[in-house]
C-alpha positions in Angstrom: 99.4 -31.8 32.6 96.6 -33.9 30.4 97.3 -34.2 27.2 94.9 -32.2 24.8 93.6 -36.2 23.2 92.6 -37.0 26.5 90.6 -33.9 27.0 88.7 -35.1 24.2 85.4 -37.8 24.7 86.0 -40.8 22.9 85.3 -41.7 19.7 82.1 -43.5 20.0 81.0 -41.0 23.0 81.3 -38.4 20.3 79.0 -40.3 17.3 76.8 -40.9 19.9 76.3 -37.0 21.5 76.4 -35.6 17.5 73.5 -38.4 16.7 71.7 -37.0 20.0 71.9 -33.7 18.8 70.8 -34.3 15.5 67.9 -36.2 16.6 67.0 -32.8 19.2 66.9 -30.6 16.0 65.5 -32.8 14.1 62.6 -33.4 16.6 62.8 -30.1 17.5 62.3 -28.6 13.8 59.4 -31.3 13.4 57.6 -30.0 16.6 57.9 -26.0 15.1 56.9 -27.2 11.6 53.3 -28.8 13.2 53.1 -25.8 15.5 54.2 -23.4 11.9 50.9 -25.6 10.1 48.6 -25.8 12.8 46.3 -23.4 11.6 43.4 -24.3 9.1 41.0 -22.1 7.5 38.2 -24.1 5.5 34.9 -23.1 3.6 32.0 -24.4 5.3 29.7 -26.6 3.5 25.9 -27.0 4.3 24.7 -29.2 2.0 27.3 -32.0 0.2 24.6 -33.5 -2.1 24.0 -29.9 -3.7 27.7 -28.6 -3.7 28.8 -32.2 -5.7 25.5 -31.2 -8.2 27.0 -28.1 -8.8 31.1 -29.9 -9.3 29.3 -32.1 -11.4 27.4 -29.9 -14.2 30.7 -28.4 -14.6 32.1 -31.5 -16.6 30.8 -33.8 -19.7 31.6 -36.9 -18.7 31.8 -38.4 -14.6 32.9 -41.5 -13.4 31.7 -42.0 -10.1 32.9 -44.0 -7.8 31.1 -45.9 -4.6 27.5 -45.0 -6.5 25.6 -47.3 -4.7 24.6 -46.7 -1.2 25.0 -50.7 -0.4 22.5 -52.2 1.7 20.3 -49.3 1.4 20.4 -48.4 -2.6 17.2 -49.6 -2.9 15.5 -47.5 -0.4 17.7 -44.5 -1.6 16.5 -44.4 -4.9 12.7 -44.6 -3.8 13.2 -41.9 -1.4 15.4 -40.0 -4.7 18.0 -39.9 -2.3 20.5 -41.7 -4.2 23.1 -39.1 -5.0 23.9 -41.2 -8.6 20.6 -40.9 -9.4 20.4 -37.1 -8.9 23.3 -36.7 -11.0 22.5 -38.7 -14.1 20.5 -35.8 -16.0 23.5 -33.6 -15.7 26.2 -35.1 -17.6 27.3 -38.7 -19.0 27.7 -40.4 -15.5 29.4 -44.2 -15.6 29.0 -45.7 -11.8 31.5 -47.6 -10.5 31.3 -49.8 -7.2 32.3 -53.2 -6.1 29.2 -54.2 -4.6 28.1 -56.4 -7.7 24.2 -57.3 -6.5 23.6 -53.2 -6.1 25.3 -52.3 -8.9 23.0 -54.6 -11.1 20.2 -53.3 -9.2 21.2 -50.2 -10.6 21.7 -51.6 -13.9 18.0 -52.8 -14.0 16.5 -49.9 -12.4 18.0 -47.2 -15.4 18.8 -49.9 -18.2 20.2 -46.6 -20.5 23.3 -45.8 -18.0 26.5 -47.4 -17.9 27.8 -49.2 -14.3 31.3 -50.9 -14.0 32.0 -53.6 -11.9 35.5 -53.2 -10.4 37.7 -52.5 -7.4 39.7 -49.5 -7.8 42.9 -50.6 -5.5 43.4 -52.9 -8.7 44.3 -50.8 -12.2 41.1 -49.7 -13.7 40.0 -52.0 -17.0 42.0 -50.3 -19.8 38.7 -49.4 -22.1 37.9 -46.7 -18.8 41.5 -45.3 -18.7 42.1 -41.4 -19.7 38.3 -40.5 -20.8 36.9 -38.9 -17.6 37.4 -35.1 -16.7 35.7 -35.9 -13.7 36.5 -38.4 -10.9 33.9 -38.1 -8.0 34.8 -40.4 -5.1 32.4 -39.3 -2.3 32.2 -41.1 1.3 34.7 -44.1 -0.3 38.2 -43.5 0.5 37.8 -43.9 4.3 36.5 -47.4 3.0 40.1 -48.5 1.2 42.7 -50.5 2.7 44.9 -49.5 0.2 44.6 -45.5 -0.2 47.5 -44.8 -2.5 46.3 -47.6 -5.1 43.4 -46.2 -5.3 43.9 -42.8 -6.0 46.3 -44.1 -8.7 43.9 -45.9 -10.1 41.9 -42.2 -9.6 44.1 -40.7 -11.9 44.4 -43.2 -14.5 40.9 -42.6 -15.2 41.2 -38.9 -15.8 41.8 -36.6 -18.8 45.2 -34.7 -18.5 43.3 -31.5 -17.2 40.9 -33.6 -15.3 39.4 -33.0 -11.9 39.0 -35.4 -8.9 36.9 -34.8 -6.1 36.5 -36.5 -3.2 34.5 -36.8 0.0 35.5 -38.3 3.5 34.5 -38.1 7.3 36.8 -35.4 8.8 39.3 -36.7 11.5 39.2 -33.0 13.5 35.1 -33.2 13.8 34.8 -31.4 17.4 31.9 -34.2 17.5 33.9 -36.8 17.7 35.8 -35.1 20.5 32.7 -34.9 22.4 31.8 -38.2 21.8 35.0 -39.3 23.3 34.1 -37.5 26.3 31.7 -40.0 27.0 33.7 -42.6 26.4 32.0 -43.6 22.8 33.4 -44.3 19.4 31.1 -44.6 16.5 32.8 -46.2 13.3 31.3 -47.6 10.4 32.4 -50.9 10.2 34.0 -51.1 7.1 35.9 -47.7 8.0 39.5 -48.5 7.4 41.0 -44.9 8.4 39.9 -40.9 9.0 41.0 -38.1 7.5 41.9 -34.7 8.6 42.7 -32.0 6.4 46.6 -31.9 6.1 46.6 -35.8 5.8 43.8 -35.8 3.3 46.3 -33.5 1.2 48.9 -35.5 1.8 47.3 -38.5 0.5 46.8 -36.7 -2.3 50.1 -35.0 -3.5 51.7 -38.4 -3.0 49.2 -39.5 -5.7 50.0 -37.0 -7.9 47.4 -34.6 -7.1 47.4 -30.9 -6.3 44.1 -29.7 -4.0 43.0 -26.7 -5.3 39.9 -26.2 -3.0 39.6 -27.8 0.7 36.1 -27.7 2.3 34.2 -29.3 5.6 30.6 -29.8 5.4 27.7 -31.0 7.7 26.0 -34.3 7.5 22.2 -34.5 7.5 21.3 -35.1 11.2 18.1 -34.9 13.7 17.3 -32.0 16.2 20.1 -32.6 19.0 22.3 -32.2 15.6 20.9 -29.3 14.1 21.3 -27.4 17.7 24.7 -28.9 17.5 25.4 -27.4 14.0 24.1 -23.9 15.0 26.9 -23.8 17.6 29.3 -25.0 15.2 29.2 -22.8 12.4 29.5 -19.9 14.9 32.3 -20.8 16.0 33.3 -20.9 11.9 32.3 -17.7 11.5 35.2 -16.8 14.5 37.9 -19.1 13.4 36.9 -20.5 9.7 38.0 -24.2 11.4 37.1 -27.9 10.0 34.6 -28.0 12.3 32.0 -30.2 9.7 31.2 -33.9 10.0 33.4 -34.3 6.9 35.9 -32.6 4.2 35.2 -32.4 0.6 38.5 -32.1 -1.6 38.8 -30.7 -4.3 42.2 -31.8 -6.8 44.3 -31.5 -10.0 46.9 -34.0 -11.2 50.3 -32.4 -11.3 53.0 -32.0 -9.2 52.2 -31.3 -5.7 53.3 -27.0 -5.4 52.8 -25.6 -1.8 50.6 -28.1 0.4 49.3 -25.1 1.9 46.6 -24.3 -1.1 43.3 -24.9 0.4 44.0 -25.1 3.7 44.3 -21.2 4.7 42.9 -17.7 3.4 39.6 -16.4 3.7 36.6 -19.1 4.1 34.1 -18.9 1.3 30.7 -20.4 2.2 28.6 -22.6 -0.1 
């Protein structure tokens, strides 16, 4: 008759099958977790120029961040398209960028405002530190190669019950899916990364930041767009989806409570 030891797998046989099965539930518990958080529900965005208007005449003093439109500031702000420039009558407004030649563009075109010459991913100079209740980064974060230095740096220049807000290209776009289709990719070339919305949250809770509004929102486009858009915010009015050309974000500094805020619930149009 065996003896019970050598009914029993050998030592190392037996590390290995309990790391095997730890690894199955982990990977298992993983896989029901992204199936558990798969579904989204965002507020749907028409106009991203308008909505940051209306963030922005909600606070005294902005800094905003990436406020040129560098190669093109010039030509925005003859056309009044410059979003910086359609928010400087609405509060004290400081623009940051590191584009030096369009920030002192800016400087000569409205001598009275106040522009900062600076990258971000760095500390932010110490005279700017803790006197903004508004941080407005729109269309710059996809452009950092270092994205948790740089919302640091976003929170060092904000009031204890200051707001952030930030804009990005969204990752789950269904046209980029379509694009893809055809075998085409179209990146800005100084893109570093895209965003959906559960790793746009993410970035920010591991800053310190708690989203307390989560939108997507349609970029201006030409007619095959438009027709595009129709189709698209039907199917939002279905299934409330990201299905904008980007996300808007909308965030607190504290400690990151329940990732879910913002992400589900009723949509609310804008």
């Amino acid at each position: 008759m065996r003896s019970r030891r050598a009914l029993l797998p050998p030592r190392r046989e037996r590390e290995a099958a309990r790391a095997s099965s730890d690894s199955s539930t982990t990977v298992r518990d993983c896989a029901m977790e992204m199936k558990a958080d798969a579904r989204v529900r965002l507020g749907l965005v028409h106009d991203r120029h308008e909505f940051l208007i209306e963030v922005v005449k909600k606070h005294r003093k902005v800094a905003h961040l990436g406020c040129t439109a560098s190669p093109y500031t010039l030509e925005a702000v003859r056309a009044n398209r410059l979003l910086h420039q359609r928010l400087l009558p609405l509060a004290e407004i400081v623009g940051f960028d590191v584009e030096r030649a369009d920030l002192e563009l800016l400087a000569r075109l409205f001598p009275e405002e106040r522009f900062v010459h600076g990258d971000l991913v760095s500390r932010p100079p110490v005279e700017e530190r803790g006197g903004y209740d508004l941080v407005l980064a729109g269309e710059v974060l996809e452009h950092v190669p270092n994205a948790g230095s740089f919302l640091h740096s976003c929170g060092e220049l904000l009031t204890p019950e200051g707001v952030l807000c930030i804009t990005v290209p969204n990752a789950c776009s269904p046209k980029i899916g379509l694009r893809s289709l055809v075998g085409r990719e179209s990146v800005h070339p100084d893109h570093h990364t895209y965003y959906g919305p559960r790793t746009l949250v993410r970035a920010l809770a591991a800053a310190g930041f708690e989203v307390t509004a989560l939108y997507s929102y349609f970029a201006p486009s030409g007619r095959v767009g438009h027709a595009a858009n129709a189709a698209l915010r039907a199917a939002h009015r279905v299934f409330a989806g990201p299905v904008g050309d980007g996300l808007i974000a909308v965030a607190q500094a504290g400690p990151p409570r329940g990732e879910e805020r913002g992400l589900s619930g009723a949509p609310a149009q804008e």
